[in-house]
C-alpha positions as CSV (number, residue, x, y, z in Angstrom):
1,X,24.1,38.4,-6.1
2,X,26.2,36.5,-3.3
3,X,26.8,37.6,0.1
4,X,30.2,37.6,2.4
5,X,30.0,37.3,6.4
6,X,27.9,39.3,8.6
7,X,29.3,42.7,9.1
8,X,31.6,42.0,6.3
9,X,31.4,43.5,2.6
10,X,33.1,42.2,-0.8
11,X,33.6,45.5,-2.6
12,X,34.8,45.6,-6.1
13,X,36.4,49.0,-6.4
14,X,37.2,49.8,-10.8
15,X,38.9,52.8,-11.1
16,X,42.2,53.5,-13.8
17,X,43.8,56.1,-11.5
18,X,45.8,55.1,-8.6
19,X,45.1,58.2,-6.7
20,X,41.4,58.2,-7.0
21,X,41.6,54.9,-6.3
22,X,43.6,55.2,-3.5
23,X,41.6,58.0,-1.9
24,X,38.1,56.1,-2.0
25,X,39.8,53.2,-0.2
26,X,41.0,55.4,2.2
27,X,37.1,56.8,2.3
28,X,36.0,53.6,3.0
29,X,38.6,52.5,5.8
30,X,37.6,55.8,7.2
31,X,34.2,54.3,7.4
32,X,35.2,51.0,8.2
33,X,37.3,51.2,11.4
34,X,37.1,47.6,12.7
35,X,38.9,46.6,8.7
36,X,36.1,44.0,8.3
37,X,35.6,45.4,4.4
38,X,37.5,43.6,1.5
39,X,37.9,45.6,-1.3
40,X,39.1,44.4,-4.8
41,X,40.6,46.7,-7.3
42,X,40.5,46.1,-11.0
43,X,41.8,48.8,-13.4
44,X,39.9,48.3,-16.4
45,X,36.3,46.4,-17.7
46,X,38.2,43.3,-18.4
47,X,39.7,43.3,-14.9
48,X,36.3,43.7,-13.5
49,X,35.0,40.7,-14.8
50,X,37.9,38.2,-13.3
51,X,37.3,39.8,-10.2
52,X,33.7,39.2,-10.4
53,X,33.7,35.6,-11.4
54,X,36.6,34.9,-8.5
55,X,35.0,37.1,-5.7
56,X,31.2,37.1,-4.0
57,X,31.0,41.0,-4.4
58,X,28.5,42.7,-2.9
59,X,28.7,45.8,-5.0
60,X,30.4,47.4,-7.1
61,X,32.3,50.6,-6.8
62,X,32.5,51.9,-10.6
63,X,34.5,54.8,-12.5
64,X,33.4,55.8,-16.1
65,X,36.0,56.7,-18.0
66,X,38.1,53.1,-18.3
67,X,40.7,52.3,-20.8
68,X,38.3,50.1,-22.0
69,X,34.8,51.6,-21.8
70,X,33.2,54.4,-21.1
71,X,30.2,56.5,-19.6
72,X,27.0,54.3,-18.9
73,X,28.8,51.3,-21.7
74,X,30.6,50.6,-18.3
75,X,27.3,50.2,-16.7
76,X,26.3,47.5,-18.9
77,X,29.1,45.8,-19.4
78,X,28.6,45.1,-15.5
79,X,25.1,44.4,-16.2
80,X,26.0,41.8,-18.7
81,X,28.5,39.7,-16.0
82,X,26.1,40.4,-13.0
83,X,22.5,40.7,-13.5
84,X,21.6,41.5,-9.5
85,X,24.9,43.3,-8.0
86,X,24.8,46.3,-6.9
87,X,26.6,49.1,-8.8
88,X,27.2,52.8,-7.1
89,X,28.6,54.9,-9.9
90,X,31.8,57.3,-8.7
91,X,33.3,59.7,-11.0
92,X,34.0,62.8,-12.0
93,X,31.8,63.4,-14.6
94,X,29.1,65.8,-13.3
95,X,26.1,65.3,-15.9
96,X,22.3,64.4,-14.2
97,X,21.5,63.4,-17.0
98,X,24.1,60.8,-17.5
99,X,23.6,59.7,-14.1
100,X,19.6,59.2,-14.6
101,X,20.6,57.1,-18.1
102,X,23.4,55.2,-15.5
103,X,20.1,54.7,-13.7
104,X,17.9,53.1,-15.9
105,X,20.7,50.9,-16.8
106,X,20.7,49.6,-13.7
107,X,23.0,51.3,-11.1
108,X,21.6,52.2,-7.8
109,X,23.9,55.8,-6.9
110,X,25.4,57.8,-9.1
111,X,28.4,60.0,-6.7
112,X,30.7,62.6,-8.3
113,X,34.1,62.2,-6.9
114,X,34.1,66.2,-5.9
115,X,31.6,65.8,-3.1
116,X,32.2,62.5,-2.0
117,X,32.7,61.9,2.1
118,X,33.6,58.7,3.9
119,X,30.2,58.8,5.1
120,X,27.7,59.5,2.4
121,X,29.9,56.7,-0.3
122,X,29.2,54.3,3.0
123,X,25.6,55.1,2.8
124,X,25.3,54.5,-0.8
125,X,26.7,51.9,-0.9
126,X,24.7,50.5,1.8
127,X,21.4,51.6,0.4
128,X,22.4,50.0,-3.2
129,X,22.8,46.6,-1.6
130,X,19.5,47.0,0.4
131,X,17.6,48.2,-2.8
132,X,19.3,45.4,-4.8
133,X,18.3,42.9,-2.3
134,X,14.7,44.1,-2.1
135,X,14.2,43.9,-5.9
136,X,15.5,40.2,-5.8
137,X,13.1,39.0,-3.6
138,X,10.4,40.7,-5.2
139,X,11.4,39.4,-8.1
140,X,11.9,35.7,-6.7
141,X,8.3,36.3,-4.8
142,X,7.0,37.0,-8.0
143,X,8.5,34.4,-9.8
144,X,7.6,32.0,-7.5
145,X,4.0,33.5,-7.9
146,X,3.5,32.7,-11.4
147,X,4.9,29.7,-10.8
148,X,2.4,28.9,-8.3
149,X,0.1,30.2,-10.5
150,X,0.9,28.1,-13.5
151,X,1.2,25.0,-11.7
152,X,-2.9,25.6,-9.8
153,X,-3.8,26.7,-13.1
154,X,-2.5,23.3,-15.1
155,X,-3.5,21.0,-11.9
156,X,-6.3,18.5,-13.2
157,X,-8.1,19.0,-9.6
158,X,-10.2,21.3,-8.9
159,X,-8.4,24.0,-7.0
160,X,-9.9,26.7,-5.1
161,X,-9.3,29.5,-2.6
162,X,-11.4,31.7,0.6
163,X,-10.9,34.2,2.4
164,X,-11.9,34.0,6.1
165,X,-15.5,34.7,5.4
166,X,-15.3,32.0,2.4
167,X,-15.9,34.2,-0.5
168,X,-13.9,32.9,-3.3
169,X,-11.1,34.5,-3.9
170,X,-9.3,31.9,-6.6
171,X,-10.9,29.4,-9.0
172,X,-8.6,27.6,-11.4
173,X,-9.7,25.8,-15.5
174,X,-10.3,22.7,-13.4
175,X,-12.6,24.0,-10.8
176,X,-14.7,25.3,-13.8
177,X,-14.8,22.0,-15.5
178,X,-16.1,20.2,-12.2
179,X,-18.3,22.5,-11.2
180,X,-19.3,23.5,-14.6
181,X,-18.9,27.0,-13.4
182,X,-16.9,29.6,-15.0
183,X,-14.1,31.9,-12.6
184,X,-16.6,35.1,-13.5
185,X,-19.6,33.7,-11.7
186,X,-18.1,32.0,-9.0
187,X,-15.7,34.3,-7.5
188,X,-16.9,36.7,-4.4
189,X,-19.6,34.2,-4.1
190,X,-19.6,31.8,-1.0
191,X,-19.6,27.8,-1.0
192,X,-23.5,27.4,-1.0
193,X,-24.5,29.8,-4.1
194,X,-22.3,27.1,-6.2
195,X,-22.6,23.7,-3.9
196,X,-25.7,21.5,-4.1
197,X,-27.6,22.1,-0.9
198,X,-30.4,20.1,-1.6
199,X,-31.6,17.9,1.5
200,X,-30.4,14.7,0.2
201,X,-26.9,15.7,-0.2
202,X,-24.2,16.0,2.6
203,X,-21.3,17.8,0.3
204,X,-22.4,21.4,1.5
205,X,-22.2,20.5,5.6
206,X,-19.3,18.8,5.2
207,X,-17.6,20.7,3.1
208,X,-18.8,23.8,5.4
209,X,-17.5,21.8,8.6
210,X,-14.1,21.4,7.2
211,X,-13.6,24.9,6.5
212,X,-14.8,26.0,9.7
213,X,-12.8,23.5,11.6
214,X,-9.5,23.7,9.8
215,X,-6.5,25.3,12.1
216,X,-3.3,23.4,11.6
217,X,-3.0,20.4,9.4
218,X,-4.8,20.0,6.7
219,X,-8.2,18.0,6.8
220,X,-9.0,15.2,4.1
221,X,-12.5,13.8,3.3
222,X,-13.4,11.4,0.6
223,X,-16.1,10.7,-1.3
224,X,-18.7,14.0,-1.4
225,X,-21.6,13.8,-3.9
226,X,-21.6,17.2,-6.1
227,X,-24.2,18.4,-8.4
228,X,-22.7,19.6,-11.6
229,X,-25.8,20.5,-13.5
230,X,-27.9,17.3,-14.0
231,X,-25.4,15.3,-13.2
232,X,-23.4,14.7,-10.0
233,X,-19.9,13.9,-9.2
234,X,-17.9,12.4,-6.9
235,X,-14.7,14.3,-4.9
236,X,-12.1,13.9,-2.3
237,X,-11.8,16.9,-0.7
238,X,-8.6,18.2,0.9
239,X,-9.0,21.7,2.9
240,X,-5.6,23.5,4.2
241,X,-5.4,26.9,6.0
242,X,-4.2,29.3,3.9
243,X,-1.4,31.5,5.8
244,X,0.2,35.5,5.7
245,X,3.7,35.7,6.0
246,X,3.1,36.2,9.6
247,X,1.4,32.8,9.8
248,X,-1.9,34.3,10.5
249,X,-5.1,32.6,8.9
250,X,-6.2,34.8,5.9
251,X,-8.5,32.2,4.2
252,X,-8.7,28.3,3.2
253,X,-7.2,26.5,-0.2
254,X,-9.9,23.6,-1.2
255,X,-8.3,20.9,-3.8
256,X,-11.1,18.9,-5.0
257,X,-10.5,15.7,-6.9
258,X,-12.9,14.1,-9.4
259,X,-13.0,10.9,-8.0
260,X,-16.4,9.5,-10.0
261,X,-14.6,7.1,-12.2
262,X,-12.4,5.6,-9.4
263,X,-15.8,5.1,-6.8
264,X,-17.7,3.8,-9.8
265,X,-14.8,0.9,-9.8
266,X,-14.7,0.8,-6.8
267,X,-18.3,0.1,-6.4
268,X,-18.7,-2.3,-9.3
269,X,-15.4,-4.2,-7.3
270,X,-17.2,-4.3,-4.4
271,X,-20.3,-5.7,-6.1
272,X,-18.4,-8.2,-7.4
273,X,-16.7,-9.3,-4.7
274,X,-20.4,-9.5,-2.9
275,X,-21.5,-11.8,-6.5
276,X,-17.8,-14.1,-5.2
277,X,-18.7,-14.3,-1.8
278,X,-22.2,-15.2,-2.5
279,X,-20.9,-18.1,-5.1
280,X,-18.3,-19.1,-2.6
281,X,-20.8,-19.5,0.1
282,X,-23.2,-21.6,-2.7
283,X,-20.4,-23.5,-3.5
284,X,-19.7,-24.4,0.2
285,X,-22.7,-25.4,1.0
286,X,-23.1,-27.0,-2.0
287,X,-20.2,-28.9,-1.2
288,X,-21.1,-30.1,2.2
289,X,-24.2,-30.8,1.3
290,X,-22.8,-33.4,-1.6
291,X,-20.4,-34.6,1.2
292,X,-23.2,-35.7,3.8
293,X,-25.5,-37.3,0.8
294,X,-22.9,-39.1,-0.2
295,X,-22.1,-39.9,3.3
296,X,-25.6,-41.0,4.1
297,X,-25.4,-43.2,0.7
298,X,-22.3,-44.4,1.8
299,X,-23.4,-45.7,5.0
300,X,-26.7,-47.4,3.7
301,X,-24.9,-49.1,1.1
302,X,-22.2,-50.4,4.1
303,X,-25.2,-51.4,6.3
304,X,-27.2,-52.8,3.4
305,X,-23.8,-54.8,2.5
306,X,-23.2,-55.6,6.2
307,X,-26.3,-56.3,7.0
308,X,-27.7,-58.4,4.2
309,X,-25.1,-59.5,1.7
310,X,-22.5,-60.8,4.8
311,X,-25.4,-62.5,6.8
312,X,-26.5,-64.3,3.3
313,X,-22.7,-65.5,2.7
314,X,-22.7,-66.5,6.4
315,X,-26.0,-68.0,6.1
316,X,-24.3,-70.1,2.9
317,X,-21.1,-70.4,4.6
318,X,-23.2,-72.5,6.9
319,X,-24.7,-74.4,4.5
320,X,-21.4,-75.6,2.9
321,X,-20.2,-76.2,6.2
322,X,-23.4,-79.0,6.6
323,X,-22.9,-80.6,3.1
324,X,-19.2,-80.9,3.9
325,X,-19.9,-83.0,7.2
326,X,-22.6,-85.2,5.3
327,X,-20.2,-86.0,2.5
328,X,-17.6,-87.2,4.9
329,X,-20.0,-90.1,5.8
330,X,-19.7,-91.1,2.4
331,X,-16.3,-92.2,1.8
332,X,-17.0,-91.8,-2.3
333,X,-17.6,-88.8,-2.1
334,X,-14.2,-87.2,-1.5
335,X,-13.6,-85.3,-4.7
336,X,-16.8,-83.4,-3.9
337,X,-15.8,-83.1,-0.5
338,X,-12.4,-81.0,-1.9
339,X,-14.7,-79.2,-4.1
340,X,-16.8,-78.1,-1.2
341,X,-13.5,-77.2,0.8
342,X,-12.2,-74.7,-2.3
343,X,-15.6,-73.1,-1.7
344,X,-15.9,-72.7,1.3
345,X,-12.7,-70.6,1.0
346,X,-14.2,-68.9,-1.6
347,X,-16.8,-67.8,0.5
348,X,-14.2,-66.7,3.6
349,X,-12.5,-64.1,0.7
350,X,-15.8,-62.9,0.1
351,X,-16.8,-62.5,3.0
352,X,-13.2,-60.6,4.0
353,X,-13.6,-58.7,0.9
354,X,-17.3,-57.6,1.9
355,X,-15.9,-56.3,5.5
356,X,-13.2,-54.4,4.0
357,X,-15.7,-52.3,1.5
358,X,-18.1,-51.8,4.0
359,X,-15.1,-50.5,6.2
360,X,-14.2,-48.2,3.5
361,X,-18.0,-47.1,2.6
362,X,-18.5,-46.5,6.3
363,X,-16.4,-47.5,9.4
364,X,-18.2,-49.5,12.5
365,X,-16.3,-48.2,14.8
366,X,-17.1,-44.8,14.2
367,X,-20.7,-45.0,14.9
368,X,-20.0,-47.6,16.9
369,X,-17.2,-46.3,19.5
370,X,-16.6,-42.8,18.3
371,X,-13.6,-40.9,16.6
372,X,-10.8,-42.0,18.9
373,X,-11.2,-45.5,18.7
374,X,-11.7,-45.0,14.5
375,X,-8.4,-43.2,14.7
376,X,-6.9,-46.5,16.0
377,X,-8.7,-48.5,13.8
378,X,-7.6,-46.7,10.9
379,X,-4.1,-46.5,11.9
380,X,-3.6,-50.3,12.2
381,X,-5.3,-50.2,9.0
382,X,-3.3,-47.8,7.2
383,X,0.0,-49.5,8.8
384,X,-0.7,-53.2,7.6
385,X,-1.2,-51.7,3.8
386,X,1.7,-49.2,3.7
387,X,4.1,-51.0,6.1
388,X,4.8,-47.1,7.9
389,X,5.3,-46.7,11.4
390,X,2.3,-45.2,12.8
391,X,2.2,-43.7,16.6
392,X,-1.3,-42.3,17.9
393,X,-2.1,-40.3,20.7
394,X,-5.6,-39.8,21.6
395,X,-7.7,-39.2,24.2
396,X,-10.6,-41.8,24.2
397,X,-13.2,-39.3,25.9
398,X,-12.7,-37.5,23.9
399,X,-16.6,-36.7,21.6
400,X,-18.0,-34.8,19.3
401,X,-21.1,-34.3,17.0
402,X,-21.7,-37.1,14.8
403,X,-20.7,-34.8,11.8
404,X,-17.8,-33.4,13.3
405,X,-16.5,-36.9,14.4
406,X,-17.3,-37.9,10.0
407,X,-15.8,-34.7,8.6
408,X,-12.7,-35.2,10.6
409,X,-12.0,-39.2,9.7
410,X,-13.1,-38.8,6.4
411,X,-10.1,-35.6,6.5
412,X,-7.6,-38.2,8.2
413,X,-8.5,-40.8,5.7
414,X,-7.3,-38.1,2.7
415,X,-4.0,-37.0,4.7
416,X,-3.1,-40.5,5.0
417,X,-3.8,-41.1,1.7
418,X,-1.4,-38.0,0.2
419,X,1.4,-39.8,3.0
420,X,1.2,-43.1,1.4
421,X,1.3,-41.1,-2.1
422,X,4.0,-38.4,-2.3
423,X,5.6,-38.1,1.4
424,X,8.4,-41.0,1.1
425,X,7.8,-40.8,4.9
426,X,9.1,-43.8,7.1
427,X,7.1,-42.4,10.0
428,X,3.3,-41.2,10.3
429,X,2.1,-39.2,14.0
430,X,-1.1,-38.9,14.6
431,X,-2.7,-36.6,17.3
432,X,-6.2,-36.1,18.1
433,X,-6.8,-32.8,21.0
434,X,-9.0,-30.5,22.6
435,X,-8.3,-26.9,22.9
436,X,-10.6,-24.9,24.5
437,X,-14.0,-25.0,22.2
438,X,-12.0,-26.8,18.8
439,X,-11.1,-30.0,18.0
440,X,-8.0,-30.1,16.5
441,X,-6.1,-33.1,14.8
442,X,-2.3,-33.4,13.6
443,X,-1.4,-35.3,11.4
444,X,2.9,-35.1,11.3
445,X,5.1,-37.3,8.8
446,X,9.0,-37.6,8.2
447,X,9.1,-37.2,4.3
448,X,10.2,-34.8,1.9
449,X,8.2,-32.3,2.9
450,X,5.2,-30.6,1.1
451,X,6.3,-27.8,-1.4
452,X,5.1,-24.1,-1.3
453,X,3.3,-24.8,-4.8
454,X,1.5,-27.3,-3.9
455,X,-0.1,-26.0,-0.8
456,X,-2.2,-23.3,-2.6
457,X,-2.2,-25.7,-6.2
458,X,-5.9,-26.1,-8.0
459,X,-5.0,-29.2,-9.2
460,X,-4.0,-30.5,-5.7
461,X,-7.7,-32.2,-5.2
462,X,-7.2,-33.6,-2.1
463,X,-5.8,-30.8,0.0
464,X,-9.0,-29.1,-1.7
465,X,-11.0,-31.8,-0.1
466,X,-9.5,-31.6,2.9
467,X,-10.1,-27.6,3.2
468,X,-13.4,-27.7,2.5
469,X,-14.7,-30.6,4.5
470,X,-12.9,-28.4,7.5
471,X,-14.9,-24.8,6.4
472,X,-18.0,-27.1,6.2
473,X,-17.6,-27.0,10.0
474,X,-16.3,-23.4,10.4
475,X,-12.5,-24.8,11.1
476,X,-9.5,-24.3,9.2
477,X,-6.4,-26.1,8.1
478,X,-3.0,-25.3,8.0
479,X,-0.1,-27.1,6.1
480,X,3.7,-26.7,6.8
481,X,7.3,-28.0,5.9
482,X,9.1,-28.6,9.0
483,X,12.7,-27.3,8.5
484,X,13.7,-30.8,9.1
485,X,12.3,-32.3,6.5
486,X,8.5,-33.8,6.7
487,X,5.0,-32.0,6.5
488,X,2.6,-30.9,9.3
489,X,-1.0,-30.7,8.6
490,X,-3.4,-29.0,11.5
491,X,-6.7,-28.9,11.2
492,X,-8.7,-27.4,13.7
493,X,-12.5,-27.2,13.8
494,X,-15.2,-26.9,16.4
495,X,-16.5,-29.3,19.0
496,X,-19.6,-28.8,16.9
497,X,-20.4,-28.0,13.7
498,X,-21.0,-24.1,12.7
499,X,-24.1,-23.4,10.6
């Protein structure tokens, strides 16, 4: 049924005789003094329906004898077009018990034309649109009911209702299968006849708590352990007021989903993400414990190399050195003496060759003068091989532990090394700061510029390397492409090295 304006009516007035119909318009003008009233006049059933599928009619003014229908057929034919408009029967055919038949059919007035006022037609008609109306919502409230109904009743959660002194009042298929509790024993019965109470469980209290608590929005609490039997369950449990049409507070809804599978993932995901952390932590350790023994190895083998093997080819170094000025006393003896001389060359690459590996094994400098001053060694170092540029700006106070000064050359060493490698840079910065309680060394170049992949790349061993000689001290590294082309590496780590 459709509705016009406030204080206006669509009337559909179907009556075959102009003077009838002519007198109930003039009935309802009567009645209608302001002229807010349309009324449309149709002659005959087939009229009628145009005038109902171009008009929103409120109701229907309807004669029974038609050209083309008659008695309660007319009814129905109405019936068939418009399912909720109102229909008040006028006509001249005085017969109660036509007019009860017109009833059941689905008119709300039956009026014989002989005793019809401007008033009492007004008042039917009025009363046919209210009763029309007040079936329609009932009907939509009721259809909206079951639909309610059907949709609770097919919900896979557990969905249940109280009353304000939480009895149960509804307990839909799902509720039963959680619960394992069928609708005849739990409803009437209160939350804990049906809700394990036992000591060591905190569903009932905070189930309780919720309910008791719950005013406006609705209150959500997951993970509650229920017994089911011999088993037990785990829900989320979402508690809304349940509301009259006045908004008063007339009892609580409960929606209780079965959550068991999803916490036993989530439980054997977090135990494995403990088992990871726990490896990760190994393998760090691990790792910086195979760093400092072969650090340690490293820097016996330089001393032993340093000490020894250079002071034995400086010892026969010497020794050629002594022959040489005997033989030139001999003045037979000069093909030997050129013999001797190639030697004693020999001796000088050897002995060059010996510095340089115990450089590499292990730096003098470094335990000798500290970081800064390695930095500078290295970077004259790393110049002379690669022929780059290389500026340096450190402060030569600056000190660490004896590990923190070895982690962070030995990280240097590797960024220089992946410069020389794959930067194409012309230019190498280094910078060596303190901030606050962290070291923190910069390493900037004027390449290509590192790509995204490789950044986060398992086969990218020596930016591996790098990483975890820095979480060995409890530092971190960062690695950027600077938007005019190059790479920035940052590491940062702490004056002293975190257990």
């Amino acid at each position: 049924m459709k509705h016009s304006a406030e204080g206006a009516q669509e009337l559909l007035l179907v009556e075959d005789n102009p003077g009838d119909a002519d007198y109930i318009v003039a009935l309802l003008e009567e009645h209608d003094p302001l002229g807010q009233d349309h009324i449309v006049r149709a002659e005959n059933l087939a009229q009628a329906r145009l005038a109902l599928a171009a008009n929103d009619i409120d109701a229907i003014i309807l004669d029974l004898r038609l050209p083309d229908g008659n008695g309660v057929e007319c009814v129905r034919a109405m019936r068939e077009i418009d399912d909720d408009v109102p229909i008040v029967v006028l006509t001249s055919i005085d017969d109660e018990k036509l007019a009860l038949t017109c009833i059941n059919e689905g008119a709300q007035d039956y009026l014989s034309k002989n005793d019809v006022r401007a008033q009492n037609l007004s008042r039917a008609i009025g009363y046919a649109i209210a009763r029309v109306g007040e079936t329609t919502a009932r009907r939509r409230e009721e259809n909206l009911r079951r639909l309610l109904v059907s949709l609770v009743g097919s919900s896979p959660d557990a969905i249940f209702s109280t009353d304000v002194t939480g009895r149960v009042t509804t307990w839909n298929s799902a509720a039963a299968v959680a619960f394992g509790l069928a609708p005849d024993v739990v409803l009437g019965s209160t939350i804990e006849e049906f809700i394990d109470a036992s000591p060591e469980s905190d569903a009932l209290s905070k189930i309780r708590e919720m309910l008791d608590h719950v005013a406006g929005l609705p209150r959500l609490s997951d993970v509650i352990r229920i017994r089911r039997g011999d088993d037990a369950i785990v829900v989320s449990v979402l508690v809304s007021p349940l509301r009259s049409a006045t908004g008063d507070v007339m009892g609580r809804t409960v929606v209780c989903r079965d959550i068991t599978e999803l916490e036993r993932r989530r439980t054997e995901l977090r135990r494995r993400n403990q088992e990871l952390e726990t490896r990760d932590r190994q393998m760090r350790a691990l790792t910086a414990r195979l760093n400092q023994i072969r650090e340690d190895e490293q820097t016996r083998i330089a001393r032993e190399v340093h000490d020894k093997l250079g002071q034995m080819l400086t010892a026969i170094k010497l020794d050629l050195g002594w022959v040489e000025r005997r033989l030139r006393l001999e003045p037979s003896a000069s093909e030997l003496a050129v013999r001797l001389l190639e030697t004693s060359n020999l001796v000088d690459l050897t002995v060059e060759t010996v510095q340089r590996i115990a450089m590499r094994l292990r730096p003098t400098t470094l335990d000798a003068l500290g970081l800064p001053a390695a930095i500078r060694d290295e970077a004259r170092r790393f110049e002379r091989r690669t022929q780059l540029h290389v500026t340096v700006h450190v402060d030569e106070r600056l000190r660490a532990s004896a590990k923190v000064e070895t982690e962070l050359f030995r990280i240097l060493q590797e960024l220089l090394t992946n410069t020389a490698r794959h930067a194409q840079a012309k230019n190498v910065e280094i910078t060596l700061q303190a901030a606050e309680d962290e070291l923190c060394l910069v390493v900037v170049d004027d390449g290509r510029g590192i790509d995204d992949d490789a950044i986060d790349s398992p086969s990218s061993l020596g930016l591996l390397g790098v990483r975890e000689r820095a979480a060995a001290l409890g530092g971190a590294v960062r690695f950027a492409r600077q938007p005019t082309g190059g790479t920035v590496a940052r590491v940062s780590v702490p004056h002293r090295e975190e257990p």
